[in-house]
C-alpha positions in Angstrom: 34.4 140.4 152.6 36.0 143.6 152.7 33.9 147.0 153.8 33.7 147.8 149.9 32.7 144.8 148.6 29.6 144.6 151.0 28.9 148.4 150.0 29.1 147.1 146.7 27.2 144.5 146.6 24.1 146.2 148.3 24.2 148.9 146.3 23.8 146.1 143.1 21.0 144.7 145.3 19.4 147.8 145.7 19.8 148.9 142.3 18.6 146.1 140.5 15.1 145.9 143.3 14.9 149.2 142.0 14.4 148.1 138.5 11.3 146.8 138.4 8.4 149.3 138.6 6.2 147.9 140.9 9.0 147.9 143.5 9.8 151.7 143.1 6.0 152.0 143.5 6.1 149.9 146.7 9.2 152.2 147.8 7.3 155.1 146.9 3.8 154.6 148.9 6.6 153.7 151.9 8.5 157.1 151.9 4.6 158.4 153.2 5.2 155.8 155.9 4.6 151.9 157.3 1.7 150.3 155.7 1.2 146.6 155.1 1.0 144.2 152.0 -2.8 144.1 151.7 -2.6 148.7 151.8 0.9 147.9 149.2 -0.9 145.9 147.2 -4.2 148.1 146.6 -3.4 150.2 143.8 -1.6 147.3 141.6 -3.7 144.9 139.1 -1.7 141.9 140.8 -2.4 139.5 144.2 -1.1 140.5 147.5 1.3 137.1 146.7 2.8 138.8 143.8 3.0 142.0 146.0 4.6 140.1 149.0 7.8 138.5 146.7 8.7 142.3 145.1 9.0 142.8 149.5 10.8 139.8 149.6 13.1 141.5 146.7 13.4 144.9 148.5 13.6 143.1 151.8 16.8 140.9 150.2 18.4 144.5 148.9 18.0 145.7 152.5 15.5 148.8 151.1 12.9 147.8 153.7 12.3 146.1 157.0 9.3 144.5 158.7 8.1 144.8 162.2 5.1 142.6 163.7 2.6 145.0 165.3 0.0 142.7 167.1 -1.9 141.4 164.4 0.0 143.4 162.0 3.3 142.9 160.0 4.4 146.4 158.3 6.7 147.4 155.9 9.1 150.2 156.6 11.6 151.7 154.6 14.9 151.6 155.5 16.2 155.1 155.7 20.5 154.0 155.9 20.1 152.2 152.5 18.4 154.5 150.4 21.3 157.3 152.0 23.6 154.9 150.8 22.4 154.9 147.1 21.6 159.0 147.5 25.3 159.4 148.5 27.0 157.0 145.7 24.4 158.9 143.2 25.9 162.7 144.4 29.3 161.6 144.2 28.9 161.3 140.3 26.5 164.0 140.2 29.2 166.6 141.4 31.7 165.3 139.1 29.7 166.0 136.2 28.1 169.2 137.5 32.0 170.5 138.1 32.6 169.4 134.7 29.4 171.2 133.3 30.2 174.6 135.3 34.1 173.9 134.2 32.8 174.1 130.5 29.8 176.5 130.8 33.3 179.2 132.0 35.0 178.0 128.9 32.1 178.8 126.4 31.5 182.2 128.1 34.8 183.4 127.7 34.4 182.0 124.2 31.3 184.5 123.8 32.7 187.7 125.5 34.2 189.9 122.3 37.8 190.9 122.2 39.3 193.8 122.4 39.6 194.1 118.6 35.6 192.7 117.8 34.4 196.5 118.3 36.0 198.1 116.3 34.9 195.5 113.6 31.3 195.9 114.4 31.5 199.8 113.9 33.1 199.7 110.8 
């Protein structure tokens, strides 16, 4: 697979982890730092099961990692992915911001008077 296909395809991953709420919570609590499934799963209504597969999903889309810590197993985000999403995201963001300043210039010159409007508005 070619270097934009795989960039591609894990930015479909990631998106569509990113589509379920509970999982954007998950990545949420994680951008404060590590914690693991039992401290994910304490503000949700669901079991630490139901918590575990949306980690299996994020860990799948490559969002977060797992490291064993004696007795511990925590979730971490990972920092290169979300970059990856930030940076496809900007790309079209900049497009449309140039497009918005490129109008906004259009519709000023549109509202500057003419060298003729004064002397209408005196008369």
């Amino acid at each position: 697979m070619d270097e934009v296909g795989g960039v591609e395809d894990r930015l479909d991953r990631a998106f569509q982890a990113l589509g379920d709420p509970v999982r954007r919570a998950i990545v949420a609590r994680l951008s404060r730092g590590p914690a693991t499934v039992n401290e994910l799963a304490e503000p949700f209504a669901i079991t630490t099961q139901a918590v575990s597969r949306h980690i299996h999903v994020l860990e799948e889309a490559q969002l977060v990692t797992r490291t064993k810590e004696a007795q511990r197993r925590p979730v971490h985000l990972n920092a290169d992915v979300l970059e990856e999403l930030t940076a496809w995201i900007d790309e079209y963001r900049l497009i449309h911001e140039q497009r918005f300043r490129s109008l906004d210039a259009v519709l000023a010159e549109l509202d500057e008077p003419g060298p003729g409007d004064h002397a209408k508005e005196k008369e």
